[in-house]
C-alpha positions as CSV (number, residue, x, y, z in Angstrom):
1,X,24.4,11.6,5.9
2,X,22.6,10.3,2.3
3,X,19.5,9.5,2.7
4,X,17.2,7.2,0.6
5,X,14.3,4.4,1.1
6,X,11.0,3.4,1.6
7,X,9.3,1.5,4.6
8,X,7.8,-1.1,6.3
9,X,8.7,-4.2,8.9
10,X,10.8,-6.8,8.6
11,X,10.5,-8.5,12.3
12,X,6.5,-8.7,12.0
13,X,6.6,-10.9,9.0
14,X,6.9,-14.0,11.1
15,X,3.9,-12.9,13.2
16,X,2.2,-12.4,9.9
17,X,2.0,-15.5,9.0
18,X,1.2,-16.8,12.5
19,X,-2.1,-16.1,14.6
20,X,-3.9,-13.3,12.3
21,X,-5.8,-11.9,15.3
22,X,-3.3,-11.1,17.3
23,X,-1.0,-9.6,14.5
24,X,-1.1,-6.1,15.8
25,X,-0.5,-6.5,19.6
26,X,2.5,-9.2,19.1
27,X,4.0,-7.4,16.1
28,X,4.1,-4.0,18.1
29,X,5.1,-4.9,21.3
30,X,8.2,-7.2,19.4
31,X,9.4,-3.9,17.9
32,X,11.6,-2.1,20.7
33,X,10.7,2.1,21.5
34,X,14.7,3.4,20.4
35,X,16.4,4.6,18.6
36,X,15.0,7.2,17.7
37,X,15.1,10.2,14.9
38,X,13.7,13.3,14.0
39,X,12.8,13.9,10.3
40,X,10.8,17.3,8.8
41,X,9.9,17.8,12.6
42,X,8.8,14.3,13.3
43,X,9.9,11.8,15.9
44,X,9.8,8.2,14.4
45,X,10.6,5.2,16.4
46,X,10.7,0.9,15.0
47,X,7.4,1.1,17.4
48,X,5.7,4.2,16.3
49,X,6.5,3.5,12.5
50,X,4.9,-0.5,13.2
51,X,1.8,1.2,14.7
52,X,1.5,3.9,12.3
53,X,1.5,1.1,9.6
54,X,-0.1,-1.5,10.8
55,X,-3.0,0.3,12.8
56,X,-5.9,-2.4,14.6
57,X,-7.1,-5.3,13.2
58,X,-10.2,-3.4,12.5
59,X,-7.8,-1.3,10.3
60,X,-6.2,-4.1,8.4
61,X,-9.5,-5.7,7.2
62,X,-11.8,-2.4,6.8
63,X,-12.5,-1.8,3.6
64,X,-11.2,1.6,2.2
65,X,-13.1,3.5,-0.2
66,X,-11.5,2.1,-3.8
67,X,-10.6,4.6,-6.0
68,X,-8.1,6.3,-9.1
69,X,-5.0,7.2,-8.1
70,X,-3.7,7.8,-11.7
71,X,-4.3,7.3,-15.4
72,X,-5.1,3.2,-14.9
73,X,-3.7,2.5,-11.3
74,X,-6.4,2.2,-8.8
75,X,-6.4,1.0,-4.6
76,X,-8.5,-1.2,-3.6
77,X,-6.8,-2.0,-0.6
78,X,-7.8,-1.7,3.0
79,X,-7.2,1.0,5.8
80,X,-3.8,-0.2,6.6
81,X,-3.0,-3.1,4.1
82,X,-2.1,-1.4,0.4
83,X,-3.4,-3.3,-3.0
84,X,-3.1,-2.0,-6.2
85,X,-5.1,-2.8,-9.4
86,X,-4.0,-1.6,-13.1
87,X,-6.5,-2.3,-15.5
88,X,-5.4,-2.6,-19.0
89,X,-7.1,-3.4,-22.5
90,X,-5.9,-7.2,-21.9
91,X,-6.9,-7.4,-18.6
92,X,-5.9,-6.8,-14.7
93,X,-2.1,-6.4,-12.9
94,X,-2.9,-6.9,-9.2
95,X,-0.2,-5.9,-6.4
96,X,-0.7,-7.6,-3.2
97,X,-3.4,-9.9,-2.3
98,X,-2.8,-8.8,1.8
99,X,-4.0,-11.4,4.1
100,X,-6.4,-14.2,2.8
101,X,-9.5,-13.6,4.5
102,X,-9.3,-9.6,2.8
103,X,-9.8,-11.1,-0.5
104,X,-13.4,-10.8,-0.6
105,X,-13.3,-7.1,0.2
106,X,-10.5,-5.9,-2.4
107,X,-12.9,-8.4,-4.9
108,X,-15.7,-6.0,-3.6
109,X,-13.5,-2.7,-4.3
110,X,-12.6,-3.8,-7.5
111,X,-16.1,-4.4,-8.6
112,X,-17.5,-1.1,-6.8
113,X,-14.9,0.5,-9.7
114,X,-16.9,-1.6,-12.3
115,X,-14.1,-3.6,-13.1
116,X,-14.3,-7.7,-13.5
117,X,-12.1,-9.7,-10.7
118,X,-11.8,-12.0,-13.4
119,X,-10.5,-10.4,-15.8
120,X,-7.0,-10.1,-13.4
121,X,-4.6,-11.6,-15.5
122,X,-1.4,-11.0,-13.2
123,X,-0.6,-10.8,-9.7
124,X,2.4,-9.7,-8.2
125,X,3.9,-9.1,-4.7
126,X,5.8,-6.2,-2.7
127,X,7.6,-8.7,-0.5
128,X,6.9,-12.2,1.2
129,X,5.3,-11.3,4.2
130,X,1.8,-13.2,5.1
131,X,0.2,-9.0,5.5
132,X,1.6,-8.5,1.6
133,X,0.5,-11.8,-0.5
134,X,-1.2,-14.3,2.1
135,X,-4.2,-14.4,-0.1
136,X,-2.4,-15.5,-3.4
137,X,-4.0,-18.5,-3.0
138,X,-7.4,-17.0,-3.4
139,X,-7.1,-14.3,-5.8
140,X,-5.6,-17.0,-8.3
141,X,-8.3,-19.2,-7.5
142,X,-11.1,-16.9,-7.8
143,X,-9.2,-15.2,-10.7
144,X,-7.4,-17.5,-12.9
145,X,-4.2,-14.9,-12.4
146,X,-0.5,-16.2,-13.0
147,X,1.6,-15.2,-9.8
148,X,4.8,-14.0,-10.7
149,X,7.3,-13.5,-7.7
150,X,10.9,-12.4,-7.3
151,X,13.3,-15.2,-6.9
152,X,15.0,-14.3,-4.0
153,X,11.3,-14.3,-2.1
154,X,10.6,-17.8,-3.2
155,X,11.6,-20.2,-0.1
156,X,9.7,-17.5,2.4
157,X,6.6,-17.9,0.3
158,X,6.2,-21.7,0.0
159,X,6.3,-21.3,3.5
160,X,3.6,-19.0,3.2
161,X,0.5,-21.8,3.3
162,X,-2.8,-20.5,4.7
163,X,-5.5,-23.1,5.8
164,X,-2.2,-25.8,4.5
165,X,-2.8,-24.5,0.8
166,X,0.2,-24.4,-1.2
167,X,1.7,-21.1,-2.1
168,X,0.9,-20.5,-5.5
169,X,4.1,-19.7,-8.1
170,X,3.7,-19.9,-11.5
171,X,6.6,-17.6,-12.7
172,X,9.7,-16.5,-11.1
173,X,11.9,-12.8,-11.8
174,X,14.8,-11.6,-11.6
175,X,16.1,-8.0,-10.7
176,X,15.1,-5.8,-13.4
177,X,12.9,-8.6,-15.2
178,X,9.9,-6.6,-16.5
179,X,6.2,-7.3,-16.6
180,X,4.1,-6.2,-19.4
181,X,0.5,-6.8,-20.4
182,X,-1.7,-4.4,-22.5
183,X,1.0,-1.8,-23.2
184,X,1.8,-1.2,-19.7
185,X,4.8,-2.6,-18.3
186,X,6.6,-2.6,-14.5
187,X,10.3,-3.1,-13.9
188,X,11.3,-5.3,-10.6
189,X,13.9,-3.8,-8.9
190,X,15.1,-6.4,-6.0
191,X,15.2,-3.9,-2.7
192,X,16.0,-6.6,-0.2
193,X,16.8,-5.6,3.0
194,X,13.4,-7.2,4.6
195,X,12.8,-9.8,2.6
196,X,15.7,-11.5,0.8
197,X,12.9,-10.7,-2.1
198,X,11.5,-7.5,-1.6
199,X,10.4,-6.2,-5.1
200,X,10.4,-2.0,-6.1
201,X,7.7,-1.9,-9.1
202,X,8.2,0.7,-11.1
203,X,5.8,2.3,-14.3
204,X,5.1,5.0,-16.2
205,X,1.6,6.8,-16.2
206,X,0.3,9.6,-18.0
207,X,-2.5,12.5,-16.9
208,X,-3.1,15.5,-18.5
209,X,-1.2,14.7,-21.5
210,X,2.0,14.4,-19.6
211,X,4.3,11.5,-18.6
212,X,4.7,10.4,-14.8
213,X,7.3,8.2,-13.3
214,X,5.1,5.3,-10.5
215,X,7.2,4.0,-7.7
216,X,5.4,1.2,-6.0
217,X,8.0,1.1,-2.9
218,X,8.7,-2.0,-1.2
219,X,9.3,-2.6,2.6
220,X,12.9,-1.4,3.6
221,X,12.5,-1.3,7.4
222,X,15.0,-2.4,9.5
223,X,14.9,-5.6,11.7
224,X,15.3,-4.8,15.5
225,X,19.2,-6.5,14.8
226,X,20.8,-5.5,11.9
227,X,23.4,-8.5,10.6
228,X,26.1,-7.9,8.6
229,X,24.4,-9.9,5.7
230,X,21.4,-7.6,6.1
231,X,23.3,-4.6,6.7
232,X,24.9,-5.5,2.9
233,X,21.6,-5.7,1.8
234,X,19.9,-2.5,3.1
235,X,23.0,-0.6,1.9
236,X,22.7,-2.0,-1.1
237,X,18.9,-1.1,-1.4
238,X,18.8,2.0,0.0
239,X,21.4,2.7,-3.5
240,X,18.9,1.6,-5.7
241,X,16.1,3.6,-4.8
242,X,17.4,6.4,-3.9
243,X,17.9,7.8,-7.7
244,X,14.8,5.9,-9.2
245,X,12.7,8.8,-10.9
246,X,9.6,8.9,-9.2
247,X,6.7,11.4,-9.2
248,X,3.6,9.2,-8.0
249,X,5.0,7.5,-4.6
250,X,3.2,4.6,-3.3
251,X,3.6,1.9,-0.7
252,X,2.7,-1.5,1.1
253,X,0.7,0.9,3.7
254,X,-1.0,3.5,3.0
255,X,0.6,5.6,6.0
256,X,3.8,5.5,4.0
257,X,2.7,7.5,1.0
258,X,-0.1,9.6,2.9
259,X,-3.1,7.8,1.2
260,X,-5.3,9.4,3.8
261,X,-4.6,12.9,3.4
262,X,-4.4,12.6,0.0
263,X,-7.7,10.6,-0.8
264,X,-9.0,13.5,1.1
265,X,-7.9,16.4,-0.6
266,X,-9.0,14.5,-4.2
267,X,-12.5,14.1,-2.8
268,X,-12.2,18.2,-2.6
269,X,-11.6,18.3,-6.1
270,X,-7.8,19.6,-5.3
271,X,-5.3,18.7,-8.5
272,X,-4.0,15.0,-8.5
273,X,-2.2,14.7,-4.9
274,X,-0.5,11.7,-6.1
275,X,1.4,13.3,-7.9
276,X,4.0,14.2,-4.8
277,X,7.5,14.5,-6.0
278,X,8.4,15.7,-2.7
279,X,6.7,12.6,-0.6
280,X,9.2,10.5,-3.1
281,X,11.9,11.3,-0.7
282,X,10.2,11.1,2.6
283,X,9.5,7.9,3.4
284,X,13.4,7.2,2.2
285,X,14.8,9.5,4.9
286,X,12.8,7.8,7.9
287,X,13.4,4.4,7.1
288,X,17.3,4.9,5.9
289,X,17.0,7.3,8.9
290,X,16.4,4.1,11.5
291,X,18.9,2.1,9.6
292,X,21.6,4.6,10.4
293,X,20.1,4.9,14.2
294,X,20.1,1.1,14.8
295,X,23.4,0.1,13.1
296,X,25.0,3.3,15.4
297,X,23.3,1.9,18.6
298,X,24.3,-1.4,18.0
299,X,28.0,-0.6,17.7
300,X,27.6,1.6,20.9
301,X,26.2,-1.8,22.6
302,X,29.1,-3.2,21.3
303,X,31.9,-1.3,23.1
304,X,30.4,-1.1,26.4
């Protein structure tokens, strides 16, 4: 079986945008315990890969410690939640505001690096789900950043109105539309699958004199029910990534490219582990893993 994708939940994004303090406990006990598969030794389930992403509430808002992940990509996410800043010589390229009341802490983060909220010029989003780009609102407002989202994502996100604030939408992209400001650019690559908008960013990055290929991974877990339409668009999705050159994998959560681990070994002085060719493909076997599993079970439902 070919194997290629990335990860996250699609089913949760409703409870995202609903009643923020119970996000973990509703969106985990929505997400059934089977099928199940087995990949590099590891048993995943649609439950244990929710839990493994979401973690606690405590997770999702605790600050963690903002740092360099390559050349000028930094996280200044939180445990759980993933947020990406790339500073340039004409300003900031956010990815993912997370939830709205986490603003203040990735404003913190990015000013323990000694960079200037202000001076973020874009913001862009992984996928329209209240944990990804909730705070929009507030990092425009505090920043004077122009949102730019994928097309396909647009009627989920004026949806997407925390406290009653409109969702903020300034520019609208197309698959393969690219994003440049200060010599660096990201390609959009529409992924969808879990959002009709879910958004692959893709750069380049360079350390130690050589040339790296970024993947910023979007969400492509599957929903509890696979539809045909959504079974068109996973396919579809899971085509695209698969052959994107990537050398630097990263993710909506942290748990999906090993930020943990990795943050761990850098603080040891170990070379860049980042840069994880092999981790590229990982996350792309679980998650086209479960498609396969839930499409299968579904069809054995089907003929009882």
């Amino acid at each position: 079986m070919k194997l290629f994708g990335s990860l996250s939940a699609r089913r949760i994004g409703a409870l995202i945008l609903g009643s923020a303090g119970a996000v973990t406990g509703l969106a985990q006990s929505s997400m059934p315990d089977h099928p199940s598969i087995t990949v590099e030794g590891h048993t995943y389930t649609p439950l244990s890969i929710v839990t493994r992403n979401m973690g606690t509430k405590e997770d999702q808002e605790g600050q963690f410690p903002p740092h360099k992940i390559i050349d000028n990509i930094y996280y200044v996410g939180t445990k759980t939640l993933s947020s990406f800043l790339i500073v340039t010589p004409a300003g900031s390229i956010m990815i993912d505001s997370t939830y709205e009341r986490n603003v203040p802490t990735i404003k913190k983060s990015v000013e323990q690096l000694g960079f200037k909220f202000s001076d973020i010029k874009i913001l862009l989003g992984n996928h329209a789900h209240g944990d990804h780009m909730e705070g929009d609102f507030m990092v425009k407002e505090l920043s004077g950043a122009q949102v730019i989202v994928m097309a396909e994502d647009v009627p989920a996100l004026q949806v997407m109105k925390p406290g009653g604030k409109e969702h903020p939408i300034d520019k609208i992209i197309h698959d393969g539309d690219t994003v440049t400001l200060g010599g660096t650019t990201l390609t959009a690559h529409l992924t969808a699958g879990h959002t009709r908008g879910a958004t692959t960013w893709t750069m380049k990055a360079m350390e130690g004199g050589k040339p790296y290929e970024v993947v910023f991974f979007s969400s492509l877990r599957s929903p509890g029910t696979i539809t045909p339409p959504i079974e068109e668009e996973f396919t579809h999705s899971f085509k695209v990534v698969g052959p994107l050159p990537c050398d630097v994998p990263l993710g909506d959560h942290p748990a999906q490219f090993n930020m943990l681990e990795k943050y761990s070994k850098m603080q040891k002085g170990s070379p860049n582990p980042y840069i994880d060719k092999a981790g590229c493909k990982l996350e792309a076997m679980i998650e086209e893993g479960m498609f396969h599993a839930i499409v299968e079970e579904q069809k054995q439902k089907a003929a009882r």
